[in-house]
Every structure is written in structure tokens, then in C-alpha cells.
TORTINU-625498 format. One line per 3 residues: number of its first residue (from 1); their letters; for each residue x, y, z of N, C-alpha, C. Coordinates in pm, whole numbers. Atoms other than C-alpha are relative to their C-alpha. Example, Ala and Ser with C-alpha at 12.3 -4.5 7.8 and 13.67 -1.06 7.14 Angstrom:
2
1) AS) 89:-119:0:1230:-450:780:90:120:0 | -82:-119:-6:1367:-106:714:-77:109:73 .
This chain:
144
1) XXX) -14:57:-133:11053:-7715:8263:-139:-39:49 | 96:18:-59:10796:-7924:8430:17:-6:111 | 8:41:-176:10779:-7876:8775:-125:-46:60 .
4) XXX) 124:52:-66:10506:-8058:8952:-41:40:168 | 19:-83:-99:10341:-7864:9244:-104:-120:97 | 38:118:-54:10211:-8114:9519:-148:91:127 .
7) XXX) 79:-84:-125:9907:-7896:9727:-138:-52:-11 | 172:12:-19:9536:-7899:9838:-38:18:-146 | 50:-34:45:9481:-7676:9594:73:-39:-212 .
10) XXX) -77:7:115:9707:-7829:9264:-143:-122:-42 | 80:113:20:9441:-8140:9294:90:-174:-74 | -48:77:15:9738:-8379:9248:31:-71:139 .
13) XXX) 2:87:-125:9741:-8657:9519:124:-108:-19 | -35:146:-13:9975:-8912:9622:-93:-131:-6 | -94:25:54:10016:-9181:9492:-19:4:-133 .
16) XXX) 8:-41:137:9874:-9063:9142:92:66:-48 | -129:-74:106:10154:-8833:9077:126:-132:-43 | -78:129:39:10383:-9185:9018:-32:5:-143 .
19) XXX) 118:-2:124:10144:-9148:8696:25:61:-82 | 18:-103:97:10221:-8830:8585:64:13:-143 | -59:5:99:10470:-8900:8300:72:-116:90 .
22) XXX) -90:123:-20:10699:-9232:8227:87:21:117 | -75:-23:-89:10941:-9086:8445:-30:165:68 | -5:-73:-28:10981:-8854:8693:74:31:116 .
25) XXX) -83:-14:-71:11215:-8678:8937:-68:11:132 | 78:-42:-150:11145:-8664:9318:114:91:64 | -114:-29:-67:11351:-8386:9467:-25:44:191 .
28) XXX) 48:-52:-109:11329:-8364:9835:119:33:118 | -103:-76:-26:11508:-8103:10040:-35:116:94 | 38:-115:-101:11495:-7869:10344:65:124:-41 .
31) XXX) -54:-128:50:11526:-7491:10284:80:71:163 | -90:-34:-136:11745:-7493:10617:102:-8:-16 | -168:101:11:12011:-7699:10511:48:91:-125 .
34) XXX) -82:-56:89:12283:-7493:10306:11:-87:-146 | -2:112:61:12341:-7830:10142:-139:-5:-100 | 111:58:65:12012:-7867:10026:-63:158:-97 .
37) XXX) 5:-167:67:11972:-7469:9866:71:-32:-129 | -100:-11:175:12267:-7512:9639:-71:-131:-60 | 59:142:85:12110:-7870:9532:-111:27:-68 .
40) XXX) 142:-68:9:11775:-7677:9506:58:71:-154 | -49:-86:119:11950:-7454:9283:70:-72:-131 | -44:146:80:12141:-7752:9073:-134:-28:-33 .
43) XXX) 129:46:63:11800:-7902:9006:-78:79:-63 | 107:-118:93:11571:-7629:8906:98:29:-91 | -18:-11:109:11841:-7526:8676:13:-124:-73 .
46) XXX) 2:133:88:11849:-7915:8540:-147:15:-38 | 156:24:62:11483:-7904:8469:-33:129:-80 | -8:-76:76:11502:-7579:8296:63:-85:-106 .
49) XXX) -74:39:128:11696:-7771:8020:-43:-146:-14 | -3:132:26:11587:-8107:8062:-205:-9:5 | 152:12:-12:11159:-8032:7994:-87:-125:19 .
52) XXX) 99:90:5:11084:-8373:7933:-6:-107:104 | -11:110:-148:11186:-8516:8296:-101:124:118 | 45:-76:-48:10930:-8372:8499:38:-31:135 .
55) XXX) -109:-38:-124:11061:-8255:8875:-101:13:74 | 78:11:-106:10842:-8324:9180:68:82:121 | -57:-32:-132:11004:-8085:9464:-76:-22:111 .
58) XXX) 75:47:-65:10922:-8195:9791:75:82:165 | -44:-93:-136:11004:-7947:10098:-21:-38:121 | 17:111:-136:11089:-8210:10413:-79:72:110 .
61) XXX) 44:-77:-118:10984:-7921:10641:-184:1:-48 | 116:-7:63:10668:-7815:10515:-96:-67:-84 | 98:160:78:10543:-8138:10310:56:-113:54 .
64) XXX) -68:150:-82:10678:-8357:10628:-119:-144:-48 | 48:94:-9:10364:-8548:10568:13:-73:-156 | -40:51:169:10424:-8592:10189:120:-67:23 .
67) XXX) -85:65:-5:10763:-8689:10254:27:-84:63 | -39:126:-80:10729:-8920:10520:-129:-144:-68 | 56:74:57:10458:-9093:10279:79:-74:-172 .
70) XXX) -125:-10:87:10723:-9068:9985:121:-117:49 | -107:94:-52:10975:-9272:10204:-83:-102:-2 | 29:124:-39:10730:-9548:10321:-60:-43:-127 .
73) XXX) 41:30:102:10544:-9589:9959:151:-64:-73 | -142:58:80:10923:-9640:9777:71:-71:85 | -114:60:-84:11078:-9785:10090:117:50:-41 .
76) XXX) -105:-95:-14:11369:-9533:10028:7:54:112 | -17:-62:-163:11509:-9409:10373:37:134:-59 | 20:-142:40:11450:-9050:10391:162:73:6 .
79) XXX) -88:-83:-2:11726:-8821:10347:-28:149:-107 | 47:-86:74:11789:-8470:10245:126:58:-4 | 105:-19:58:11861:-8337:9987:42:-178:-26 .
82) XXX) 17:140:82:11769:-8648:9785:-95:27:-125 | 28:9:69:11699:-8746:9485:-94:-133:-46 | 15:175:-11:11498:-9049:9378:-67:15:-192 .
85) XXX) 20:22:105:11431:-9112:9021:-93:-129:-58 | 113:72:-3:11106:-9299:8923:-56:-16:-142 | 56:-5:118:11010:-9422:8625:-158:-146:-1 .
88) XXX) 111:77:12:10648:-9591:8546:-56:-12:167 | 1:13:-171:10658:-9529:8927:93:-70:89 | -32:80:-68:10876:-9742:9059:175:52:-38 .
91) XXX) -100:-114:-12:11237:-9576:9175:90:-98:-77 | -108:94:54:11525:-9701:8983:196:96:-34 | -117:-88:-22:11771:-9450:9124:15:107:62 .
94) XXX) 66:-76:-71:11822:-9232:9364:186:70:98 | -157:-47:-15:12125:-9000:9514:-34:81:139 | 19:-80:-178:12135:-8779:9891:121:5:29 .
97) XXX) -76:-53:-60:12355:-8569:10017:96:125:-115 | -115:-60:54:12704:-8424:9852:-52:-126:-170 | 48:61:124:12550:-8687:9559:-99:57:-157 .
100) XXX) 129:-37:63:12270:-8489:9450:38:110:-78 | -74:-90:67:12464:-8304:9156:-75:-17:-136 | 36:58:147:12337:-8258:8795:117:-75:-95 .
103) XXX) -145:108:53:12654:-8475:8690:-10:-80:-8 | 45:151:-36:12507:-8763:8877:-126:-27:-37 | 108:50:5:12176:-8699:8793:29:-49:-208 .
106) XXX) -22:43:161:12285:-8684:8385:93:-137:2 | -77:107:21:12504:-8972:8423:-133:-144:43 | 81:70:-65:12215:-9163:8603:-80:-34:-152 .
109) XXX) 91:29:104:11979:-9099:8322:96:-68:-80 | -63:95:147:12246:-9220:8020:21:-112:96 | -16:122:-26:12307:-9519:8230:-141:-87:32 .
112) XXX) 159:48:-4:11924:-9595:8316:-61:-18:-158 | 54:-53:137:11838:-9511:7957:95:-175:-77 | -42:105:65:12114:-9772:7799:22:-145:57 .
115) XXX) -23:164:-49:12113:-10070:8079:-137:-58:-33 | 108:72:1:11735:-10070:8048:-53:-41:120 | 38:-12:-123:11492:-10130:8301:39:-106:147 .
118) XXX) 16:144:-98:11547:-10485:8423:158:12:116 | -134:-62:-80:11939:-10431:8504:20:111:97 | 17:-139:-101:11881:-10084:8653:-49:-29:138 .
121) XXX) 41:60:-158:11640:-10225:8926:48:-105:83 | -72:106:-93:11851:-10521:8998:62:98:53 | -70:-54:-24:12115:-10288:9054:1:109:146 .
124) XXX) 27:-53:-142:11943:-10062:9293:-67:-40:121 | 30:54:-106:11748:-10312:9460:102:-4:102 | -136:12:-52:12099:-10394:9590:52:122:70 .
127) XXX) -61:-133:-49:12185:-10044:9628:-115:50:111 | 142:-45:-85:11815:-9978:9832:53:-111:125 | -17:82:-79:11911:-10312:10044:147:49:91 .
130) XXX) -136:-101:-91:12286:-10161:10125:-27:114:68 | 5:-157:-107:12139:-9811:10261:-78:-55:117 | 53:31:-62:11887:-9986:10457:50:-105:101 .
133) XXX) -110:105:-126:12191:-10223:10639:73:159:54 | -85:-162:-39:12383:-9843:10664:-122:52:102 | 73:-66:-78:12085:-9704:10821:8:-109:109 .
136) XXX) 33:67:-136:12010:-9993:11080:194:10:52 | -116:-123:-99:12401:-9944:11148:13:79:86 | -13:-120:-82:12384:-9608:11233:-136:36:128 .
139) XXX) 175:-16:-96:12052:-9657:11427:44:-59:126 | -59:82:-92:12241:-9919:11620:113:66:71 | -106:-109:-47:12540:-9696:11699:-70:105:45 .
142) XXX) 39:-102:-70:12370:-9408:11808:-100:-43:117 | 59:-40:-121:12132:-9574:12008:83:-95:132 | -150:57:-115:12449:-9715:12239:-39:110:136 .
């Protein structure tokens, strides 16, 4: 398991960790949310078995400023938990909420893995452009 530790004292900086290997997981997740514990727990045991995807956890509470640099660097709207899946740096998949299962994340990889890169990012551009009409939505509705 690689877990990647994000502190003063690790000497890994945004946005060099994008760097750290071809791919890599971003998991980010409040230790408030029930939701986001059991997901916590789902992931760390996926990266126990899966060594060669290394796992960035990112604790919304306590690394607010990491994570609110995390959202605006990927233009991914924050949510938690979430998942965002990054390869060569650049996300090409990404899951939040009741989503963030190792089911979806193994199905993610064999489908990232056999569409290849070019298809994958069309795919979620599209899927990044749909959350970001959902969010201004709900931005618009609530602020009624």
C-alpha cells in the first residue's frame, strides 16, 4: 500500500504530488460524516491490495486548504467523500458520495485501463461539465 501523506513535515507540495506515480488516487473525506468513515474504510482496504495505485487521503476538515486547492487546480466541485482518479495528473474519473465504493473504483480502473486515455477524458469532460450544470442548479435553488 502506498499511501501518500500530504504535511509540512512529509516535504510533498501541491501541485508536485500530480507527479508522484502515472496514476494516482485522491481520496477526500471528512472524519464527521458516517458516510465518509465507511468509504475511509473501503479505500484503505483497496490500497492494501491494490500497491501499485498510490492513495492521496485528503481530510476536508483539517487539509481545508489542500482541498479547497485540490478542487480549483482539477476544477472538480468539491464533495465528500470523493474520489478523483488522476493519472499523469490530469483527473480522468472521479466518484462522491454513496459512489465512492471499491466496485466503482475497480470497475473505473478496467474501464480507464481498456478505453485508453483519449476516450476516458472525453467522457468525463462531459461528466465534469454535467456536475458543474448540477451544482449551479442547486446553487440556484437554494439561493431562492
Amino acid at each position: 500500500m502506498i499511501i501518500l501523506h500530504f504535511n509540512e513535515r512529509s516535504g510533498i507540495h501541491w501541485p508536485d504530488i500530480l507527479w508522484a506515480a502515472p496514476r494516482l488516487l485522491v481520496f477526500k473525506h471528512s472524519p464527521q460524516c458516517a458516510l465518509s468513515r465507511a468509504a475511509a474504510t473501503d479505500i484503505l482496504a483497496f490500497a492494501d491490495t491494490h500497491p501499485q495505485l498510490p492513495v492521496l487521503p485528503v481530510d476536508v476538515i483539517r487539509q481545508h486548504e489542500l482541498s479547497t486547492l485540490i478542487t480549483q487546480h482539477l476544477t472538480i466541485p468539491h464533495e465528500s467523500p470523493q474520489l478523483i482518479l488522476l493519472e499523469k495528473g490530469a483527473p480522468i474519473w472521479t466518484a462522491s458520495h454513496g459512489r465512492v465504493t471499491t466496485a466503482a473504483l475497480e470497475e473505473a480502473l478496467m474501464a480507464t485501463a481498456a478505453l485508453g486515455r483519449h476516450h476516458t477524458r472525453a467522457r468525463e469532460d462531459w461528466r465534469a461539465q454535467d456536475s458543474r450544470v448540477r451544482w449551479s442548479q442547486r446553487r440556484q435553488h437554494f439561493s431562492r
